[in-house]
C-alpha positions in Angstrom: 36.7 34.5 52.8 34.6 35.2 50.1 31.4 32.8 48.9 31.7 31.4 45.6 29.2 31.3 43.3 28.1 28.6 41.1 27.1 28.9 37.7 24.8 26.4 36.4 24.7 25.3 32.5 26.0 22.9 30.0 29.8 22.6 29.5 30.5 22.2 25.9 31.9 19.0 26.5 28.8 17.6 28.0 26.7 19.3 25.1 29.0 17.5 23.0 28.4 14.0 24.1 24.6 14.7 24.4 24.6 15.6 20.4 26.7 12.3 19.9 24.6 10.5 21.8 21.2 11.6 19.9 22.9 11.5 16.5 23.8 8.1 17.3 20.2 7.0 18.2 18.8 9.1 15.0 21.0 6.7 12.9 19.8 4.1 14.3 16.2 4.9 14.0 15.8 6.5 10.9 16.1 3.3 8.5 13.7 1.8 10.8 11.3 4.5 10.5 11.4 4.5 6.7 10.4 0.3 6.9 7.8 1.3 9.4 6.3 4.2 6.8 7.2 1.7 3.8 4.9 -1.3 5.2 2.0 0.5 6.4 2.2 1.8 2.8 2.0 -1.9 1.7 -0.8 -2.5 4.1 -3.2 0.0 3.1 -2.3 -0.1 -0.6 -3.0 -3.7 -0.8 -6.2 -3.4 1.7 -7.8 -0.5 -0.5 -7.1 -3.1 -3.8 -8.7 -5.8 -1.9 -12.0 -3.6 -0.5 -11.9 -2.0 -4.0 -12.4 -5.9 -5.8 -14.8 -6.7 -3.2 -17.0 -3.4 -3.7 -16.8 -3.9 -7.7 -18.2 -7.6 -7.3 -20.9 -6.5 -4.0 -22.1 -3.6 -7.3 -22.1 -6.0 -9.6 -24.4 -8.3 -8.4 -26.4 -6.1 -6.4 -27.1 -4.1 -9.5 -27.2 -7.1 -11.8 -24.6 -5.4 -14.1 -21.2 -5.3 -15.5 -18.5 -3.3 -13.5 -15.0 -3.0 -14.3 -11.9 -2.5 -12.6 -9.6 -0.3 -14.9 -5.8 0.8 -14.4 -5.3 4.3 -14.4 -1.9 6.3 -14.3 -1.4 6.2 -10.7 -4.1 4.3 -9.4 -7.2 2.7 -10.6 -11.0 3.5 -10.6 -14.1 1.2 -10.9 -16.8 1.8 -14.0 -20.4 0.5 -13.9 -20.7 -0.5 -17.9 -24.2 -0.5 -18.6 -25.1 2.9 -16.9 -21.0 4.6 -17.2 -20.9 5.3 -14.2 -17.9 5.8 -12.4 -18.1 4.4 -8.9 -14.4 5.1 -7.6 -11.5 6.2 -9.1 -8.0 5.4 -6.5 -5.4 8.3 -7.6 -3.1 6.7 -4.7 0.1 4.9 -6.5 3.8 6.4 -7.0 7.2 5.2 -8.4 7.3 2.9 -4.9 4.8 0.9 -5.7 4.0 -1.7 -8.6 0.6 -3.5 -9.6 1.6 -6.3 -12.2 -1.0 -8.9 -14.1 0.2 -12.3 -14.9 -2.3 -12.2 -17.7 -1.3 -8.7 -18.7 -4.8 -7.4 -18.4 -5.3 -3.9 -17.6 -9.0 -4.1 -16.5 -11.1 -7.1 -14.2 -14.5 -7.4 -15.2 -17.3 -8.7 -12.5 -20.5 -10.2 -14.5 -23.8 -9.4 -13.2 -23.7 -12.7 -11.3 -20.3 -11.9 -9.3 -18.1 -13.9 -11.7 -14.8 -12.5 -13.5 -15.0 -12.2 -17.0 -11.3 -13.5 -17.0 -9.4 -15.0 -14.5 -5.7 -13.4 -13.3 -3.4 -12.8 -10.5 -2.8 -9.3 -9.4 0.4 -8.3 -8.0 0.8 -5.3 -5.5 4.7 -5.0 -4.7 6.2 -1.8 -2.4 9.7 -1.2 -2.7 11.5 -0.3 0.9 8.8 -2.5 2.9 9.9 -5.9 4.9 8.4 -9.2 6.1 5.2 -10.5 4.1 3.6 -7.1 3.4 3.1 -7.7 -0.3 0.1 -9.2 -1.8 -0.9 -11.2 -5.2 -4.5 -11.3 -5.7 -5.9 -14.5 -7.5 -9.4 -13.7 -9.1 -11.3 -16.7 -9.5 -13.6 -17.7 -12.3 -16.7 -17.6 -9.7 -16.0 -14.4 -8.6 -13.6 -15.4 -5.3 -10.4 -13.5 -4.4 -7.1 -15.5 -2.9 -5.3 -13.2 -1.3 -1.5 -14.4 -0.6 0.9 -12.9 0.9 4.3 -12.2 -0.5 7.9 -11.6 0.9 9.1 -8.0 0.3 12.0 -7.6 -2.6 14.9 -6.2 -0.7 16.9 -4.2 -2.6 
């Protein structure tokens, strides 16, 4: 009698189930993945908006003059008024994201003494993100930042 000889490999009915199986899982991931990437988006948008009010204000008093927080297409920068000079300019938003004044300012002002110019509530929204990863920025006459945080608009 002869010996037979096994052949080792993948049927195509096991290869089968194993593509099912990680197609299934890639489904189920995928939206999850694009909340994940949607939130930290949130998170550092809102956290740059935040250091970038607290820097203006630090420069402001520090220097004892007028700086300005100006919207840009896509972003933002900060301007030092007495001297022009630009101190940061934030080229960092898309069509995902939305920065809204109740006031309908398009600039924030900190006096030489820390104070705003004009008070207002900034609104950083991020479409696709979940939880409370949105933030509204209340500036305060003396200078102070509120930060609250928002629920994310599900779409």
């Amino acid at each position: 009698m002869r010996a037979r000889k096994y052949m080792s490999g993948f049927t195509m009915l096991e290869l089968m189930v194993t593509l099912a199986i990680v197609g299934i899982i890639a489904a189920i991931a995928v939206p999850s993945m694009s909340n994940m990437l949607s939130n930290s988006k949130a998170e550092r948008i809102t956290g740059l908006f935040k250091q970038d009010l607290q820097f203006a204000r630090s420069h402001a008093i520090s220097r004892s003059e007028v700086v300005r927080i100006s919207a840009i297409d896509g972003g933002w920068n900060i301007i030092a008024e007495t001297s022009n000079d630009t101190l940061r300019v934030r080229d960092i938003l898309d069509d995902t994201i939305t920065v809204t004044s109740a006031e309908g300012l398009d600039s924030v002002a900190f006096t030489a003494t820390g104070q705003i110019e004009s008070t207002d509530t900034i609104t950083i929204r991020t479409s696709g993100c979940t939880g409370n990863e949105d933030k509204s920025f209340s500036l305060l006459r003396s200078g102070q930042i509120a930060e609250t945080e928002l629920a994310c608009i599900t779409q």
